[in-house]
C-alpha positions as CSV (number, residue, x, y, z in Angstrom):
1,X,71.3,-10.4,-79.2
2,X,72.8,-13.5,-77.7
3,X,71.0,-16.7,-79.6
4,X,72.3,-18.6,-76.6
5,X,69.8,-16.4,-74.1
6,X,67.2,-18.8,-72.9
7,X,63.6,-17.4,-71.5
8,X,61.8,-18.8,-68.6
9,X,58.6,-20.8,-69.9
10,X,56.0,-22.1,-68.2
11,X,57.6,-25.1,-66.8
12,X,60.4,-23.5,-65.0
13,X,61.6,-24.1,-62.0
14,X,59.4,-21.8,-59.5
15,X,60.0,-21.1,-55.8
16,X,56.5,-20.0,-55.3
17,X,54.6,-22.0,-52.2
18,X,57.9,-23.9,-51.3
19,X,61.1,-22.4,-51.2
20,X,63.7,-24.4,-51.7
21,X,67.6,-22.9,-50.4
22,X,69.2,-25.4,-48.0
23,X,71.9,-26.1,-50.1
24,X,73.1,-22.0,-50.9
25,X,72.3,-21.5,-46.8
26,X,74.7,-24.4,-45.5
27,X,77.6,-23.2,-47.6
28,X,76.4,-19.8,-46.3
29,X,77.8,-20.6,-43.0
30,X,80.7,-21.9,-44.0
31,X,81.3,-18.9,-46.1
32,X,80.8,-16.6,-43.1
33,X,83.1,-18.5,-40.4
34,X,85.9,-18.1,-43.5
35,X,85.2,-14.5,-45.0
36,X,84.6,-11.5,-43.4
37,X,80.7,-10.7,-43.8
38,X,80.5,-14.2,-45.9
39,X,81.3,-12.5,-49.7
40,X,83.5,-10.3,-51.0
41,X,81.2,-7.1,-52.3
42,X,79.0,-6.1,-49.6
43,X,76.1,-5.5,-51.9
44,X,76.2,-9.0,-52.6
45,X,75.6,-9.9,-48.8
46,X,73.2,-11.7,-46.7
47,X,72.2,-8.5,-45.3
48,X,71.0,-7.3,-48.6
49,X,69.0,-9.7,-49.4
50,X,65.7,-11.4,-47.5
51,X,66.0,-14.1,-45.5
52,X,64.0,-16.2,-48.4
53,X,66.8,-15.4,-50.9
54,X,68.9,-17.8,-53.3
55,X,72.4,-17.4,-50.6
56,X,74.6,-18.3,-54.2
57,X,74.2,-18.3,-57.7
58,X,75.9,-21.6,-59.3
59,X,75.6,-20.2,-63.1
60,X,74.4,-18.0,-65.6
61,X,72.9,-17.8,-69.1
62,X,71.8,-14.3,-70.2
63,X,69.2,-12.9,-68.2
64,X,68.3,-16.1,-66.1
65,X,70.3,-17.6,-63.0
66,X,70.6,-20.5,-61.4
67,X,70.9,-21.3,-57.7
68,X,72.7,-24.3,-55.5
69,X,69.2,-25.8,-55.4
70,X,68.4,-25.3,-58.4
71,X,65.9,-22.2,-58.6
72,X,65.6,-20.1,-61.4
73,X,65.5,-16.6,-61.7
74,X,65.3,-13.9,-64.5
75,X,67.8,-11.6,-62.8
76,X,68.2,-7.8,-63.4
77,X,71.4,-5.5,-61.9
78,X,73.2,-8.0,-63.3
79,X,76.1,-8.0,-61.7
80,X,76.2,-5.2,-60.0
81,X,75.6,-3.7,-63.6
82,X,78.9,-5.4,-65.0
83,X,76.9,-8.0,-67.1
84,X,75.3,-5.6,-69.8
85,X,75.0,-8.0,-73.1
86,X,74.4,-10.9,-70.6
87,X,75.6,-13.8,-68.4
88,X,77.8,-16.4,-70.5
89,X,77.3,-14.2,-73.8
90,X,78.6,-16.3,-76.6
91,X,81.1,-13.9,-78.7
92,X,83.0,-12.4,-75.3
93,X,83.5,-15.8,-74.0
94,X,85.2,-16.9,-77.1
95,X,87.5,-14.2,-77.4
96,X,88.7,-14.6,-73.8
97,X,89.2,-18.5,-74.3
98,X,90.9,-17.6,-77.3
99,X,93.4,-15.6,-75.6
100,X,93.6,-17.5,-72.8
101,X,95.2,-20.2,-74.6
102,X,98.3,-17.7,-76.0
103,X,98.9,-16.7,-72.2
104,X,97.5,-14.1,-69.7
105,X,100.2,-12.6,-68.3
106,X,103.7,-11.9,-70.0
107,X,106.9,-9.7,-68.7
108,X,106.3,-7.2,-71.3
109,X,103.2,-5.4,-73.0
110,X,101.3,-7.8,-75.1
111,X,100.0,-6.4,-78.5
112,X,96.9,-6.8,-77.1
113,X,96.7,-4.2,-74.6
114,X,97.6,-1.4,-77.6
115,X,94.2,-3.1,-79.9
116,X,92.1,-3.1,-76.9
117,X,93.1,1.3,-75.9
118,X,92.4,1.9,-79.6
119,X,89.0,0.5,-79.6
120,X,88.5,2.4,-76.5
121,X,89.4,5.6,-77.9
122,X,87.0,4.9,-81.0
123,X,84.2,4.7,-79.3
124,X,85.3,7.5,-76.6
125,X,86.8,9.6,-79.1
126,X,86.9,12.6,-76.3
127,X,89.1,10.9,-74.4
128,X,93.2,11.7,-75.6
129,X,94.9,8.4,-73.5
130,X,93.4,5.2,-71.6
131,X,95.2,3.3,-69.4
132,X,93.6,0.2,-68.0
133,X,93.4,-1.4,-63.9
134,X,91.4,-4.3,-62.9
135,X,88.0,-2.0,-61.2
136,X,86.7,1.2,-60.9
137,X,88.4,2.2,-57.8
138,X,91.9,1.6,-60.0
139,X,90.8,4.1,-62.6
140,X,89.1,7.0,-60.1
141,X,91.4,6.4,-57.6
142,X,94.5,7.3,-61.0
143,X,92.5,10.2,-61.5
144,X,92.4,12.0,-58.0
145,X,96.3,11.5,-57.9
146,X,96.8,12.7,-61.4
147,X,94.6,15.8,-60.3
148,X,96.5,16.3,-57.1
149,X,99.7,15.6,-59.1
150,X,98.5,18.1,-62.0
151,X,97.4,20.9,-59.2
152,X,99.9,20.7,-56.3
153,X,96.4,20.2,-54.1
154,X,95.0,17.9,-51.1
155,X,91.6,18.9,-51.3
156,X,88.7,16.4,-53.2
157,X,85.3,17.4,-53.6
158,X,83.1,14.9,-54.5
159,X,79.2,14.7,-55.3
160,X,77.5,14.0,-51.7
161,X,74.5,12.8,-53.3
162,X,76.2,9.9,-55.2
163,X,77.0,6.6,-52.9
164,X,80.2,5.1,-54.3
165,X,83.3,6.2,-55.7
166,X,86.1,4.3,-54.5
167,X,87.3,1.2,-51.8
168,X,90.4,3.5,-51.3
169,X,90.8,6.1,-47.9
170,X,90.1,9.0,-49.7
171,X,86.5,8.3,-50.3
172,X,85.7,5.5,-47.7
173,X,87.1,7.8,-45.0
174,X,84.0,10.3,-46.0
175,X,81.0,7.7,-45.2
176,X,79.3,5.8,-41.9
177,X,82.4,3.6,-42.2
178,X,85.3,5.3,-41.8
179,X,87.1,2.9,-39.4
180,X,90.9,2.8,-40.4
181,X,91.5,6.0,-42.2
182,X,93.7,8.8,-40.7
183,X,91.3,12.0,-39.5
184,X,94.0,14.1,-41.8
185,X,92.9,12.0,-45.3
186,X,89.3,12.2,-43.9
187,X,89.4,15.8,-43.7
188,X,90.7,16.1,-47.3
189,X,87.8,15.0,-49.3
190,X,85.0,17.6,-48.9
191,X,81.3,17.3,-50.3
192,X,78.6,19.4,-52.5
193,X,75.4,18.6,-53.9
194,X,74.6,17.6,-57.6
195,X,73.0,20.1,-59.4
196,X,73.9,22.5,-56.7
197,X,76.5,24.9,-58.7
198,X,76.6,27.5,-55.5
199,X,77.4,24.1,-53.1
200,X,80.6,23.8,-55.2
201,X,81.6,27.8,-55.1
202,X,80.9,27.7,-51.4
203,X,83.9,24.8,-51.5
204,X,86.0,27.0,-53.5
205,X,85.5,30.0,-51.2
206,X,86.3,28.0,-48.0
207,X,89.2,26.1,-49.6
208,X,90.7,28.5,-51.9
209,X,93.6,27.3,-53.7
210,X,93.3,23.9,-52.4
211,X,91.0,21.8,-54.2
212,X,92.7,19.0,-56.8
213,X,89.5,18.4,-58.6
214,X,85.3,18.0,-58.2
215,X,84.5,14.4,-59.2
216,X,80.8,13.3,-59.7
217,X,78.9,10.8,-61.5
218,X,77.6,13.2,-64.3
219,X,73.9,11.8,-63.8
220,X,72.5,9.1,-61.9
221,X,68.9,9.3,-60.4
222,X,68.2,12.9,-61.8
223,X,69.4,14.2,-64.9
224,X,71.9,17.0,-64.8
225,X,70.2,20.5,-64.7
226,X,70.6,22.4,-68.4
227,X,74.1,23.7,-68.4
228,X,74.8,22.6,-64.6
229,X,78.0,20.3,-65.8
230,X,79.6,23.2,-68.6
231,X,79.1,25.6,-65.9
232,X,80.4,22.9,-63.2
233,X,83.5,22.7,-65.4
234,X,84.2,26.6,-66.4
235,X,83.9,26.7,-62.2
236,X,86.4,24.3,-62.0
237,X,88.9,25.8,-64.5
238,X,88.6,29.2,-62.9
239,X,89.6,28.0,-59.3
240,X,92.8,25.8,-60.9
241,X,90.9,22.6,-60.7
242,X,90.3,19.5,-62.6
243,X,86.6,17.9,-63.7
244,X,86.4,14.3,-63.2
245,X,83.7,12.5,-64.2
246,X,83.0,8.9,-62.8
247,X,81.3,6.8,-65.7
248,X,81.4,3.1,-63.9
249,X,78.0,3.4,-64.7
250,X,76.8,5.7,-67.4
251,X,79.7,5.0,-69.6
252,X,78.2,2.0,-72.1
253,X,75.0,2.5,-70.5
254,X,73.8,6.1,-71.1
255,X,76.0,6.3,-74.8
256,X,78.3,4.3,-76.3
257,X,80.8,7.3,-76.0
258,X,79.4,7.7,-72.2
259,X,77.3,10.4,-70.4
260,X,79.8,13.2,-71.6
261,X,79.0,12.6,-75.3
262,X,75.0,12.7,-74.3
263,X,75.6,16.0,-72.1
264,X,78.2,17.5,-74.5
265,X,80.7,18.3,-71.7
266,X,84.3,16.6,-71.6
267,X,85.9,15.8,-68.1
268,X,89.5,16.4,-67.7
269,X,89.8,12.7,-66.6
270,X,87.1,9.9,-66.4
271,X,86.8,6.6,-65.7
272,X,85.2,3.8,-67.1
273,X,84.3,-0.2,-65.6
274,X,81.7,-1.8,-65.0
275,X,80.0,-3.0,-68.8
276,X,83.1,-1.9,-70.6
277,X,84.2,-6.6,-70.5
278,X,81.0,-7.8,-69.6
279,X,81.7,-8.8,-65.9
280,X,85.2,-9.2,-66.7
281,X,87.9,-7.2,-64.7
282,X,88.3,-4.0,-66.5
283,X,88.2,-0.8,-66.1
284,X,89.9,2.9,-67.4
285,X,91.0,6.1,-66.8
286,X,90.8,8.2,-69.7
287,X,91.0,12.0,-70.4
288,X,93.7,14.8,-71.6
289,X,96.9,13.9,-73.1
290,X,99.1,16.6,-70.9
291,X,97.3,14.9,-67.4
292,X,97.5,11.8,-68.8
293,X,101.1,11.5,-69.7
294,X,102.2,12.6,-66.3
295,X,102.1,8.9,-65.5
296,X,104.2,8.1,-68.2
297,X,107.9,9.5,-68.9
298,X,108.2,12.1,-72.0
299,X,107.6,15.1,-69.7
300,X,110.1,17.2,-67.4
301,X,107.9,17.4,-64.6
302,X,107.4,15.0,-61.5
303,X,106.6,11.8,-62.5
304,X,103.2,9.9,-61.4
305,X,102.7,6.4,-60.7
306,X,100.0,5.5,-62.0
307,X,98.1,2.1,-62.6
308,X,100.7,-0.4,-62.5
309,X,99.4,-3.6,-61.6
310,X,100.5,-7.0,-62.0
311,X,97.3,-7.7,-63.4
312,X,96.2,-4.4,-65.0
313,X,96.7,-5.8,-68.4
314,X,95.7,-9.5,-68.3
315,X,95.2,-10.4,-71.9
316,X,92.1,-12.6,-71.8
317,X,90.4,-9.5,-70.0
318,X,91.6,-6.9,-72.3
319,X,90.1,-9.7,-75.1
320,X,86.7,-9.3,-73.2
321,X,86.7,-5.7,-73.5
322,X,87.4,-5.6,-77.4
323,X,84.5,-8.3,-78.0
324,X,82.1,-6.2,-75.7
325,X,83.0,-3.0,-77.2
326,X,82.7,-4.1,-80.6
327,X,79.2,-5.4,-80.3
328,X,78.6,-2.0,-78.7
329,X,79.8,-0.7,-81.7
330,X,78.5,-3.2,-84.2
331,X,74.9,-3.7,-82.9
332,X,72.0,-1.6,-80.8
333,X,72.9,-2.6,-77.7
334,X,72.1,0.4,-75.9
335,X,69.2,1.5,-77.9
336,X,68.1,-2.2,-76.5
337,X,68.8,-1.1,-73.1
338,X,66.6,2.1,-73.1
339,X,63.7,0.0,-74.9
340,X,63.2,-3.0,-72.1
341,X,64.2,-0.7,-69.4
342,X,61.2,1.5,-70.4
343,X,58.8,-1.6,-71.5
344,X,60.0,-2.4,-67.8
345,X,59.3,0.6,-66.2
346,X,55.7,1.1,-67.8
347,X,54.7,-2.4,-67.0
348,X,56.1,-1.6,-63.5
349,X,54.2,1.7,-63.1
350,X,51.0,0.6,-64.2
351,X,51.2,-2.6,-62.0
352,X,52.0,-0.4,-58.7
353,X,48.9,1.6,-59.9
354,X,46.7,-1.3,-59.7
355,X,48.1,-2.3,-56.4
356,X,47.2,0.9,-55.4
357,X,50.9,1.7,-53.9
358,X,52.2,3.6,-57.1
359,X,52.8,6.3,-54.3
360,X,55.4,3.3,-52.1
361,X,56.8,1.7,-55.4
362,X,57.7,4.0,-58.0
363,X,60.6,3.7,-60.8
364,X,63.6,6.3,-61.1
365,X,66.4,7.2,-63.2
366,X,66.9,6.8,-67.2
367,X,65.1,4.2,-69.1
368,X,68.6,2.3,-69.4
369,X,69.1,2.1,-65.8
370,X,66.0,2.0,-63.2
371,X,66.3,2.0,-59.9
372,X,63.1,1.6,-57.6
373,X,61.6,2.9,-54.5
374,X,60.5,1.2,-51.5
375,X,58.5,3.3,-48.9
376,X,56.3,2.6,-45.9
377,X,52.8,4.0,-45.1
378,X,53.9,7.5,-44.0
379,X,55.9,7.1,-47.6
380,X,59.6,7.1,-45.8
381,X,62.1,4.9,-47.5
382,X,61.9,1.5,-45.8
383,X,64.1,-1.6,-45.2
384,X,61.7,-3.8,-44.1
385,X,59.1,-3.1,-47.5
386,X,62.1,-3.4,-49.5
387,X,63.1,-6.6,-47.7
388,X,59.1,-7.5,-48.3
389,X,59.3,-7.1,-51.9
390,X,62.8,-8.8,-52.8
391,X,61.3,-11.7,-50.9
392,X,57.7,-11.8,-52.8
393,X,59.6,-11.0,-56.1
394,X,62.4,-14.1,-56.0
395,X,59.1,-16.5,-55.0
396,X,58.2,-15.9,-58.2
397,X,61.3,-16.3,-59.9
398,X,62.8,-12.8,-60.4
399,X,65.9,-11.7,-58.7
400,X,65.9,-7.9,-59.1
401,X,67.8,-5.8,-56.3
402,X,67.1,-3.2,-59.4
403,X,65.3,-2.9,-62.5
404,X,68.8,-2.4,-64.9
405,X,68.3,-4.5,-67.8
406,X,71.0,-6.2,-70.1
407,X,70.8,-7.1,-73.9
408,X,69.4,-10.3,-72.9
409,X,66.5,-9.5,-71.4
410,X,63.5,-10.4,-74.2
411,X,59.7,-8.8,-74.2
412,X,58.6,-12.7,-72.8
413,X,61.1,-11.8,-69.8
414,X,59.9,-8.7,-69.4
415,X,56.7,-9.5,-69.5
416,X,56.8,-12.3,-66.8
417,X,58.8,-9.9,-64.2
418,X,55.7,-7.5,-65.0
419,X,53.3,-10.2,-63.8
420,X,55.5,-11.5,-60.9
421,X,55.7,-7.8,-59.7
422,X,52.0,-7.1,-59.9
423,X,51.6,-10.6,-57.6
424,X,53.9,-9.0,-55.2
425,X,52.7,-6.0,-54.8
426,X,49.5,-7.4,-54.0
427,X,51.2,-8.8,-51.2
428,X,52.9,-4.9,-50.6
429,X,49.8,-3.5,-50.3
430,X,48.3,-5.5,-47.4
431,X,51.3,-5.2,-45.8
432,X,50.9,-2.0,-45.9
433,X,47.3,-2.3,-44.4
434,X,48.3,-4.8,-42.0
435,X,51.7,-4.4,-41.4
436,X,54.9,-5.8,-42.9
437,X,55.9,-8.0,-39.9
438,X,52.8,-10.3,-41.2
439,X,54.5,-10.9,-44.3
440,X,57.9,-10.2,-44.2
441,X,60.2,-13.9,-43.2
442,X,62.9,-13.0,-41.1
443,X,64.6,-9.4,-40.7
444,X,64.8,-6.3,-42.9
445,X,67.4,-5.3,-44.8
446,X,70.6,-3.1,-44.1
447,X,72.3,-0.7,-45.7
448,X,75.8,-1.2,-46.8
449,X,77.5,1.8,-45.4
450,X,76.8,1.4,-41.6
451,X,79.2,2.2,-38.6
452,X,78.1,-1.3,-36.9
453,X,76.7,-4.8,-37.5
C-alpha cells in the first residue's frame, strides 16, 4: 500500500455545522457559461451531487480529497472507479514522469507500447492480442465493429439491465437521450435481460441471421446465474455470433485476470479501462487472435480500422499501465479491495440497522465494488433521500457517490466513514418520519440519462 496515503485524524478539516464552498461554487458558474452542463462527464455534474457539495476537487492523495476551499474528504468511487491503488500513488507517478521526460508521442511505435501489451497479456493470459485507445468507449466501440466485421451483421444486443457501454451512436441512441442519432443506427442495437438466457433466444428468433454479437458486463449488481454466461456463449456460437464481455469495471477489480477468469468463461473480445493506469487514459480491447488481427494486415480478408488514434499510444500513459499492472501483479491489491469493501459493507449494514432504515439503505454488489440504495418510505428508489444522504455524508467529510474502495483506503478510514454514515442516517431516518424537504438543502438529484434538463 501507498506509504504516501495520509488518514484523516481528528484535527481535520470538517464541514460539519458550517459548510464552507464559495470558492468551488463561483468558478461553478463560470464553468457552466463555458462548458456545456459545467464538466465534461455527466456523473461528475452539479446535478449529481447536493446542493451542499464540494463543486471541484483541487487535489488528491490516496483516499482523501481536497476542495477549492479547502475541505477534506475521504472519497470512495474514486474516479469514477479509475483510481483503484489511489489518488497521487507514488510508484505510477514515477513511471509516467519518467517517460514523460523521453517524449509522449513519436511518428512510429515506441518500444513501450510492445512492454506494456505483454504485461497485459500476462495477467489476462485468455486474451490472444490487445490493442490500446484512450477510454472504454475506444475499446467496446473496436469490438462491436470487429464483430460486425467478423459476421457480416448490423444487429447488437446488449444487456438492458446494465447502464453504460459506450459515448458512441450505437449505444447512446438506445437510452432517454437519443438526440442526434439516425432512427436506422437506433434500431440496430436491440436489448435482453442479464441472467435471462430465453430474453437472448427470443433476439435470435426475431433477428435471425442478423445479430454481430451480445455484449454485457459479465456481472455487476448480481452475480451471473451458474452456467448463465457458458450457456450465454454456446447460444451465441450457435446463432453465428460473437460474446463480448465489457470489463471497464470488473476487469482489475473482480480478478486480476478479470471477471472471465473468476466465471471460467472467455469472451470472443473484451475490453478493459478504467483501473487498468490508475486514472490515467487507458483502456483495451482484447480477445481472439483470428478477430483480432482483422484490424491489422496479414489476412486476405476485408480489412478493419480499428483503434487508431493520435493518442492511443501515449507513452507516459502506457508507463502508467505497466506500473499499475505490476503492483496488481506484485502485491494483494485486490484481495485489499474485497477486505475494506466488506469491513465497509458490514459497518454500513449494521449502522442502517441501528438507524432503523436497513430496509431504505442497504449495500449491493461484490465486496470489491458496493454500490448502495437509496429509497423513500414506500421503499421506491429516491432522488431526493439519495440527495439527503450525499449531503449529510460530505458534512462529515466523506465523499461517496458509492461505497468502491481503492488500495488506499486504511481500517482508520474505514472506520471514520462507518461513524459519519451512522450520523447521517440518523438524519435519514427522521426524514423519513418527517419528510425529506425538512432536511434536504436545495433540490434532489437527477439522473444522468434524461431526455430534458
Amino acid at each position: 500500500m501507498d506509504a504516501n496515503c495520509e488518514s484523516l485524524g481528528s484535527e481535520a478539516t470538517s464541514v460539519l455545522g458550517g459548510e464552507r464552498f464559495d470558492t468551488g461554487r463561483a468558478l461553478s458558474a463560470r464553468a457552466h457559461r463555458l462548458i456545456p452542463g459545467g464538466a465534461h462527464t455527466y456523473a461528475k455534474g452539479d446535478d449529481q451531487y447536493p446542493q451542499q457539495a464540494p463543486a471541484f476537487i483541487a487535489r488528491g492523495q490516496g483516499c482523501h480529497v481536497w476542495d477549492l476551499d479547502g475541505n477534506e474528504f475521504i472519497e470512495y468511487g474514486m474516479g469514477l472507479r479509475a483510481v483503484t491503488l489511489g489518488h497521487a500513488y507514488g510508484p505510477v507517478i514515477e513511471a509516467a514522469t519518467r517517460q514523460m521526460r523521453l517524449g509522449a508521442n513519436f511518428v512510429r511505435p515506441a518500444p513501450i507500447e510492445v512492454e506494456c501489451a505483454e504485461r497485459f497479456i500476462e495477467l489476462v493470459p485468455t486474451a490472444e492480442m490487445v490493442k490500446f485507445g484512450k477510454h472504454g468507449s475506444d475499446a467496446l466501440d473496436g469490438a462491436v465493429r470487429l464483430a460486425r466485421a467478423h459476421t457480416g451483421r448490423d444487429y447488437i444486443a446488449i444487456c438492458g439491465d446494465h447502464p453504460f457501454f459506450s459515448v458512441s451512436d450505437w449505444f447512446i441512441g438506445s437510452t432517454p437521450m437519443p438526440a442526434g442519432i439516425p432512427q436506422w443506427v437506433r434500431s440496430r442495437t436491440i436489448k435482453f435481460r442479464f441472467n435471462d438466457l430465453a430474453s437472448v433466444q427470443a433476439l435470435f428468433d426475431r433477428h435471425p441471421d442478423e445479430i454481430a454479437c451480445v455484449v454485457l458486463e459479465p456481472a455487476r449488481l448480481d452475480e451471473p446465474a451458474p452456467g448463465f454466461l457458458q450457456s450465454l456463449k454456446d447460444l451465441c456460437h450457435r446463432n453465428g455470433a460473437l460474446l463480448i464481455f465489457d470489463e471497464m469495471i470488473t476487469g482489475f477489480r473482480w480478478h486480476n485476470s478479470g471477471a472471465q477468469h473468476v466465471y471460467g468463461v472467455t469472451p470472443d473480445l473484451s475490453s478493459f479501462g478504467k483501473a487498468i493506469a490508475n486514472g490515467f487514459s487507458l483502456s483495451a480491447l482484447a480477445g481472439r487472435r483470428e478477430i483480432m488481427e482483422l484490424g491489422g494486415y496479414d489476412h486476405d480478408r476485408e480489412r478493419v480500422f480499428l483503434l487508431s488514434t493520435t493518442h492511443g499510444a501515449e507513452t507516459h500513459a502506457l508507463a502508467a499501465g505497466i506500473a499499475t499492472m505490476t503492483t496488481y501483479r506484485d502485491e494483494d491489491v485486490v484481495g485489499h479491495l474485497y477486505r475494506q469493501g466488506k469491513r465497509l459493507r458490514e459497518g454500513v449494514s449494521e449502522a442502517a440497522r441501528a438507524a432503523g432504515v436497513s430496509s431504505q439503505v442497504e449495500c449491493l454488489g461484490r465486496d470489491c465494488a458496493v454500490l448502495f440504495t437509496t429509497r423513500d418510505q414506500q421503499g421506491h428508489p429516491s432522488q431526493e433521500f439519495r440527495a439527503l444522504f450525499l449531503q449529510e455524508i460530505i458534512r462529515r467529510g466523506v465523499l461517496a457517490p458509492s461505497f468502491i474502495v481503492s488500495y488506499s483506503h486504511t481500517d482508520q478510514d474505514i472506520d471514520r466513514t462507518i461513524e459519519a454514515v451512522g450520523q447521517s442516517l440518523q438524519i435519514y431516518r427522521k426524514a423519513l418520519e418527517d419528510g425529506v424537504e425538512r432536511y434536504l438543502v436545495g433540490r434532489p438529484l437527477k439522473p444522468v440519462f434524461r431526455a430534458h434538463g
